[in-house]
Each structure stands twice: as C-alpha cells, then as structure tokens.
C-alpha positions as CSV (number, residue, x, y, z in Angstrom):
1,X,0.0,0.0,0.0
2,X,2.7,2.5,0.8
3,X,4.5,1.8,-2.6
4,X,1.3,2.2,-4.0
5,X,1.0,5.3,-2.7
6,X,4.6,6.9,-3.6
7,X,3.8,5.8,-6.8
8,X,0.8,8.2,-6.8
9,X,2.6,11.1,-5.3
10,X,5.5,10.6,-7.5
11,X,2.7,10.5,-10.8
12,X,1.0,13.8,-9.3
13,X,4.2,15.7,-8.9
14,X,5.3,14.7,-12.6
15,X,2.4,16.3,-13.9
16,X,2.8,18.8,-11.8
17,X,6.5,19.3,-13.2
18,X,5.2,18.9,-16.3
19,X,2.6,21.6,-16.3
20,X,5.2,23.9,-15.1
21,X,7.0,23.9,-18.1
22,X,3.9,24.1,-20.9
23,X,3.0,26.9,-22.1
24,X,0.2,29.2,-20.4
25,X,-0.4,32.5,-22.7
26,X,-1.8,32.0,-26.2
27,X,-3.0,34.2,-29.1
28,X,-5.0,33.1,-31.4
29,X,-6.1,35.5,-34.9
30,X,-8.5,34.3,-37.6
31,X,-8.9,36.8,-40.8
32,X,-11.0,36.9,-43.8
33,X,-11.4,39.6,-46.8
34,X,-14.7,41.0,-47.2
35,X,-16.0,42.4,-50.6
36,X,-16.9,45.7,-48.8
37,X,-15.1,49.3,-48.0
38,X,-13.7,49.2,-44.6
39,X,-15.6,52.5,-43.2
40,X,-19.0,50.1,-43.8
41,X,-17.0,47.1,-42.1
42,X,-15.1,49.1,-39.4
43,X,-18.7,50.5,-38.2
44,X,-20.7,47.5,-38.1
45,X,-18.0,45.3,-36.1
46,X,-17.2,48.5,-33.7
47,X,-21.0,48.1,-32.7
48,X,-20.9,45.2,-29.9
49,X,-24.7,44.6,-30.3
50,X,-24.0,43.1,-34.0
51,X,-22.1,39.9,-32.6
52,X,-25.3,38.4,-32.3
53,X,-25.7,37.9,-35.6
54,X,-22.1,36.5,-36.7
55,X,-20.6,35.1,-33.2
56,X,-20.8,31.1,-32.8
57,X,-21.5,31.7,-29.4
58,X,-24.0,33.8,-29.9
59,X,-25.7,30.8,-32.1
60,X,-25.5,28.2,-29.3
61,X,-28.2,29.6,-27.4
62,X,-30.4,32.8,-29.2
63,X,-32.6,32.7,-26.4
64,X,-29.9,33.7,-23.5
65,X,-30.5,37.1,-21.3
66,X,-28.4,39.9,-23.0
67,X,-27.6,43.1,-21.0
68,X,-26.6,46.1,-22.3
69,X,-24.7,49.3,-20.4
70,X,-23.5,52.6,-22.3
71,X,-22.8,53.7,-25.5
72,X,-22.0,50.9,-27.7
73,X,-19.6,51.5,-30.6
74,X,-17.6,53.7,-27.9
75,X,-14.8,52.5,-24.9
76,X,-17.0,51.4,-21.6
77,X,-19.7,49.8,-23.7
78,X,-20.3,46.4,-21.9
79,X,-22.4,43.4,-23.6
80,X,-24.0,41.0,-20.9
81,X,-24.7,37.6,-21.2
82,X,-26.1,34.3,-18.9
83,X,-27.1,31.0,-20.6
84,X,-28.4,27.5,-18.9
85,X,-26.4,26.1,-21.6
86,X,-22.5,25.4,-20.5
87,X,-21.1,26.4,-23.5
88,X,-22.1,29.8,-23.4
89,X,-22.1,30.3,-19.6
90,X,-22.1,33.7,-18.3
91,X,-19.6,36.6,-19.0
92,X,-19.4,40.2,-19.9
93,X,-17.4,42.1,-22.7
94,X,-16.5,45.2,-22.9
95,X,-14.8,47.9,-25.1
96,X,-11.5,49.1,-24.1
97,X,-10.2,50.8,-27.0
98,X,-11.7,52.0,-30.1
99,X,-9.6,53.5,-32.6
100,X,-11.8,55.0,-35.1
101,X,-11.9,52.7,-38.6
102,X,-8.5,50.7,-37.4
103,X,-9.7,48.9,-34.6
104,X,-11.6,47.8,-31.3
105,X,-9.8,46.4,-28.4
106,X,-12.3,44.6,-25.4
107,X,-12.0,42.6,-22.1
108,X,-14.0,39.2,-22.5
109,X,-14.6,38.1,-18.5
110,X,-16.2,34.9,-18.3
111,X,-17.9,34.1,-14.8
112,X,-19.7,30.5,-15.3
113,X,-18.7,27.7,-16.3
114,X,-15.2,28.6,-15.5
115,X,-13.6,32.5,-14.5
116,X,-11.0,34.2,-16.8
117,X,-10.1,37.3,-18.4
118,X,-9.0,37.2,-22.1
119,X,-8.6,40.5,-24.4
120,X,-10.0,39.9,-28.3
121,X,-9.2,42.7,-31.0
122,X,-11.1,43.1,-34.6
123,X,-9.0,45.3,-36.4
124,X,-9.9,46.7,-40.5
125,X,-7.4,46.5,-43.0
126,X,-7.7,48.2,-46.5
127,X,-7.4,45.4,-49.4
128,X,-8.4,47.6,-52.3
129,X,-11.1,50.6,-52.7
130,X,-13.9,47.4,-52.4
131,X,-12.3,44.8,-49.9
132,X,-11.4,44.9,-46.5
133,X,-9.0,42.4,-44.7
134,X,-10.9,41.5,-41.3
135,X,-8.4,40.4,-38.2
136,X,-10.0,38.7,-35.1
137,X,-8.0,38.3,-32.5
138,X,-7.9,37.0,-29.2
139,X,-5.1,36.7,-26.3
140,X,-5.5,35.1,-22.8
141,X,-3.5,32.5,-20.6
142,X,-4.5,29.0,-18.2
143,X,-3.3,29.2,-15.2
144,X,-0.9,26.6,-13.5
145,X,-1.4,23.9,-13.3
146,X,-5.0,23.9,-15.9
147,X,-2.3,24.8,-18.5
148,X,-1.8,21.5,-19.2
149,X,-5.5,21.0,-20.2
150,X,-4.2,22.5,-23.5
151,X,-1.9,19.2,-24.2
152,X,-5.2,17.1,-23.6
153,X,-7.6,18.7,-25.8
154,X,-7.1,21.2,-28.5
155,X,-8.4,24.4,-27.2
156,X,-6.7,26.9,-30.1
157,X,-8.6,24.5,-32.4
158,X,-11.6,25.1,-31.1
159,X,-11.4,28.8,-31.1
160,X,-10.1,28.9,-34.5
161,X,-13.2,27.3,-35.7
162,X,-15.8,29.5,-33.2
163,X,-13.5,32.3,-35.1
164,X,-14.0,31.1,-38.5
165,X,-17.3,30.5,-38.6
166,X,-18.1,33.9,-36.8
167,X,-15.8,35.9,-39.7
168,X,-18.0,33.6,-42.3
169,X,-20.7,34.8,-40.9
170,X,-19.8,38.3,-40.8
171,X,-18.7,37.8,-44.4
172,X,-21.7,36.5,-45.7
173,X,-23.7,39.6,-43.7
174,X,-22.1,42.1,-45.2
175,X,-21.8,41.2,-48.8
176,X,-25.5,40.0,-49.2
177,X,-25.7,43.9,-48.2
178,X,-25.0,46.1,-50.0
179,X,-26.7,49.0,-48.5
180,X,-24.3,48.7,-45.3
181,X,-25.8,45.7,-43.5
C-alpha cells in the first residue's frame, strides 16, 4: 500500500513538473477579406450589439439574457450575457479601446462555467477601394497547473473554428448587403 502510494505522489508531482513547463499565454487570430469598404466594415464590427448575428457563441443559445450598459460603438460599452447552456455560460465584454476605422480592443470576463479574463481585438485593414481584410484576435492565458489541459484537448482548435465561422458569418452579412448591413 505504501508503494502504492509513492507511486501516486510521484505521478502527481510529474504532472505537476510537467505543467510547469507548458505553455500558459496563447493568441490566437483568424482573418477573412470582405467584398466591402472598410468605413462600412469598421462601423458594423465596432457596434458590440452586432455579434449576435455573426458570433458562434452567440448561435449556441439565441434565447440567452443579454444586457446592455452605455454607448455601444464607444470605450466602456459592456455586452452581458447568462445562458443555462455550459457552452455559453455567463460573462461580460467590454470595449476598451476604439480607434476610429483601425480597430476595437475589449476585455472578455467569463464568470460561469469557469472565471477568466481574455482581451479579443477586430481590427480593419484596407485590401483595395472594395475589400477589406478583417483580423480577429484573441489573447489570454491558463493558469498553472489547468495549462496542461491544453496538451489534452485542443483548445486553439476550437477557437479557431468558433473564429472562422463567426468571420463567415460576418462575411456572408455584409456582402449580401449592399446597403451597409
């Protein structure tokens, strides 16, 4: 029994070794070209509101309780959400940063299932006078010792699809309109 039990300490302290030494920050960006100027792109992704109809997570559950506080389009602008469903969860984003046609910066703070902080970026790119180049990004970290969750399953994978299906969506929007969405 005792042997038996060294053996478990000494498996428990190698995967705690282990942990220490995988990575814990990522950054993960997704981009696609739109067939649109990027004034018409820049001020429909700045808007927080219009997630809901491009985000995955947004798709997951269309019937969860949004909240909305401030201006949106503009820095303090927070989007609410809370969802029976444990994929969506509950969390809050908000806009830390817009710079005016380039870019929006926000915190995403997720409260349920789990608690983290991650910061996600859009920014606009000019391709030519008609297409714009479309840059989702999104940068957080797992804390010792749940950073070795990312050997186990592949969580960049996962956002890389949640991203490419959102900037499909997106896509798809904004060039079935031509008016400006």
């Amino acid at each position: 029994m005792i042997n038996l039990l060294y053996l478990l300490g000494g498996f428990i302290s190698g995967v705690l070794l282990l942990a220490f030494f995988v990575k814990k920050n990522y950054t993960i960006a997704r981009s696609i070209i739109i067939r649109q100027p990027k004034s018409l792109v820049f001020d429909y992704i700045k808007l927080l509101k219009n997630q809901d109809n491009y985000s995955k997570w947004a798709t997951m559950d269309p019937n969860m309780n949004k909240t909305y506080r401030g201006t949106d389009g503009t820095v303090g602008f927070v989007s609410a959400w809370e969802s029976p469903n444990r994929n969506v969860g509950k969390g809050e984003q908000e806009l830390t940063n817009v710079i005016q046609g380039e870019r929006i910066e926000s915190e995403l703070r997720f409260f349920r299932p789990f608690t983290s902080i991650s910061h996600t970026s859009m920014t606009t790119e000019v391709v030519s006078e008609q297409e714009t180049k479309v840059v989702w990004t999104l940068k957080g970290s797992m804390p010792y010792p749940f950073n070795l969750f990312t050997w186990f399953m592949n969580f960049e994978k996962a956002i890389c699809n949640d991203f490419d299906f959102g900037l499909k969506r997106l896509k798809d929007l904004l060039e079935s309109n031509t008016s400006g969405a």
